[in-house]
N, C-alpha and C positions, 0 to 999 in steps of 0.2 A: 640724062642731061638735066632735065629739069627737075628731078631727086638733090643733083647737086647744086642749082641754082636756088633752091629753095634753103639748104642748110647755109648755102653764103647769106642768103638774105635774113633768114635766122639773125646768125651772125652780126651782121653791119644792123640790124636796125638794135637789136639789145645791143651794141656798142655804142651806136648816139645814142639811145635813153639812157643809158646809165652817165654818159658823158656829157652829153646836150642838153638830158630832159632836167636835169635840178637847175640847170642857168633859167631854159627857158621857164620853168612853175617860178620861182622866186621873181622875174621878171614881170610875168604874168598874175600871179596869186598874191605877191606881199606886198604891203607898204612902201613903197621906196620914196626918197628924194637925193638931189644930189646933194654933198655936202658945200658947206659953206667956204668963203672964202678962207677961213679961221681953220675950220675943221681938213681944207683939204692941204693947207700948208701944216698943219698938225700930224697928219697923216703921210705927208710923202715924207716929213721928217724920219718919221718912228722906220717907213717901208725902205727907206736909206738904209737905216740901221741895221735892220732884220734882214736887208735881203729881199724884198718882196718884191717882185715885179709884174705888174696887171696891167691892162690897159682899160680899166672903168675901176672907179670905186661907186659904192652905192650905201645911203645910209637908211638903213629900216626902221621906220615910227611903226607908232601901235603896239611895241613888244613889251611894255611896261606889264609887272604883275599885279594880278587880280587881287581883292581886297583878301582872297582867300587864301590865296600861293601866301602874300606878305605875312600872313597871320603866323602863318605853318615856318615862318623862317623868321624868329626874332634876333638871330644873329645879327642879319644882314635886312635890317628894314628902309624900304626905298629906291630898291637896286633892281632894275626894270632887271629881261633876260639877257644874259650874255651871250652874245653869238660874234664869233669872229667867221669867216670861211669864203674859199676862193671857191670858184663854179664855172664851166664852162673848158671848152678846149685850148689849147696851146695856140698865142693869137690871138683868143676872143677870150682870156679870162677878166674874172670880176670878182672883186671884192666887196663882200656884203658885210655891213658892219653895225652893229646896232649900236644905238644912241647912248646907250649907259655904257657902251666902252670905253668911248670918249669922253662922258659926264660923271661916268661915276670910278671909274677905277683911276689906279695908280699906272702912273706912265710906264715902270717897270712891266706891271703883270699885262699891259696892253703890248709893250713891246717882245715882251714873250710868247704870248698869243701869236702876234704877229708873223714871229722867226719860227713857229712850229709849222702857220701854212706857209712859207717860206720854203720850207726843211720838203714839205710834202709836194710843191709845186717842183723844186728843182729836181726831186728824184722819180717824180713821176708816179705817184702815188695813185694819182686818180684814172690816170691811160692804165694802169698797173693792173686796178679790178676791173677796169670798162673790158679791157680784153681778157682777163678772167672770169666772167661770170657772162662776155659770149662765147667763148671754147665751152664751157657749162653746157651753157643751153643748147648749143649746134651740135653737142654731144648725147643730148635729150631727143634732139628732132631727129636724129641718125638711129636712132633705137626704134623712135615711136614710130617713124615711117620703114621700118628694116632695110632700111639702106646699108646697116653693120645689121650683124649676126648678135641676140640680146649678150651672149657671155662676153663676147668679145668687147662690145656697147659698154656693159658695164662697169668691165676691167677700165675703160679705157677713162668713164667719169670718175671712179674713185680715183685711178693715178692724176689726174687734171684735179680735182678738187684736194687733193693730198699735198700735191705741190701748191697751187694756190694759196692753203693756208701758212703752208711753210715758207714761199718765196714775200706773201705778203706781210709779214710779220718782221722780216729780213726790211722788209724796204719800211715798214713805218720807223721802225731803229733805229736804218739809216736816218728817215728824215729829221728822228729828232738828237741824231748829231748833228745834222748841219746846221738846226736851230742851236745845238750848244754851240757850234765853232761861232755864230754869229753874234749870239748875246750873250753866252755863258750857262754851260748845264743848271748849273744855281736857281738864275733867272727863271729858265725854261720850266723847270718843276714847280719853282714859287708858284709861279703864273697858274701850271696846272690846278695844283692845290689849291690855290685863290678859288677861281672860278668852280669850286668842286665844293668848296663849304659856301659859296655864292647859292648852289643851289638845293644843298643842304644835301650830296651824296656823297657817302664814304668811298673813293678811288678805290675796287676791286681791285682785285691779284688774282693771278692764274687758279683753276682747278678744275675737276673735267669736264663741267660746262663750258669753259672757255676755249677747249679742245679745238673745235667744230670754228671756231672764227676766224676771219682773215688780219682783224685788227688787233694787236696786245691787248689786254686790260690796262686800264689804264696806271691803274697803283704798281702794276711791273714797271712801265713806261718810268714813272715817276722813280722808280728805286734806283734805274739804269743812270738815270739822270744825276741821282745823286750818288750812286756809286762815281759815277766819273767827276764830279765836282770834288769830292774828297781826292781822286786819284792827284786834279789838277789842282790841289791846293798846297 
């Protein structure tokens, strides 16, 4: 009894940290202010658009780059860090938004942004790993406490991490169709793209590194994108 109270609690606590604990460290750890009255009518415009539904938005100062970062990125000189991303559970999400989203980009590539966490809030991207990587670990404590038999333990992580990467890969896809049904596949890769030479990295594509992950690469992401915008053109 208390073997298995132990692998539940396993379980539920690596589910609110994977789920909880990024709301709560950003809350705690970063820069925030609320936005302005300007910014936050700018913003429930764009989250109309996209789809996006939160109940906080939050804007992060201090993410401006270093005289160093700027050096290394002549493209793009001035352009604090990009971060768009929603955090927290279903109820209690937030929207963290930094300052050069709104100062420095194109309303396009922000409302892109926008409709991708959008895409990922309404398919449940993030309940998606929270409960996959605690099946993981409750599958780890089942082994190390021999509550399962090790062969049987083992089969059972490699099937739960096998599916994982395959069902998660299925649901980021889905999200970022629902970002194209909402501003347009086109849009949605621009935007990727933008932000990708914003920080001066070439969008990967698949190969057997990429094997082992839950999330596509991103330069697949991007191609899916535009394969469908050409189908819808």
């Amino acid at each position: 009894m208390l073997t298995v109270a132990f692998l539940v609690g396993v379980a539920v606590v690596a589910f609110l940290a994977v789920e909880v604990g990024p709301l709560y460290a950003a809350d705690r750890f970063r820069d925030l202010r609320e936005p302005t009255a300007e910014e936050r009518g700018r913003l429930a415009s764009l989250r109309e658009t996209a789809g996006l539904d939160v109940e906080r938005v939050a804007i992060e100062t201090g993410a401006e780059e270093t005289a160093d970062e700027a050096a290394t990125d002549a493209d793009e000189p001035g352009i604090g860090r990009v971060e768009v991303g929603v955090r927290g559970p279903p109820g209690r999400r937030v929207l963290f938004v930094t300052e050069s989203v709104l100062d420095d980009l194109d309303e396009d590539v922000a409302l892109g942004l926008l409709a991708a966490e959008a895409g990922r809030v309404e398919t449940y991207y993030g309940e998606f790993r929270a409960v996959a990587i605690a099946a993981v670990l409750a599958v780890l404590a089942a082994i190390v406490t021999a509550a399962v038999p090790f062969q049987a333990g083992f089969a059972s992580l490699v099937a739960v991490g096998v599916a994982a990467f395959w069902v998660g890969r299925r649901v980021q896809y889905a999200a970022d169709d629902r970002a194209a049904d909402a501003v347009g596949a086109g849009r949605v890769a621009d935007a990727f793209e933008r932000v990708a030479a914003i920080r001066g990295v070439e969008p990967e594509t698949g190969d057997w590194s990429t094997w082992f992950e839950v999330q596509p690469p991103l330069g697949d992401r991007i191609a899916a994108l535009r394969e469908r915008a050409e189908e819808e053109s």
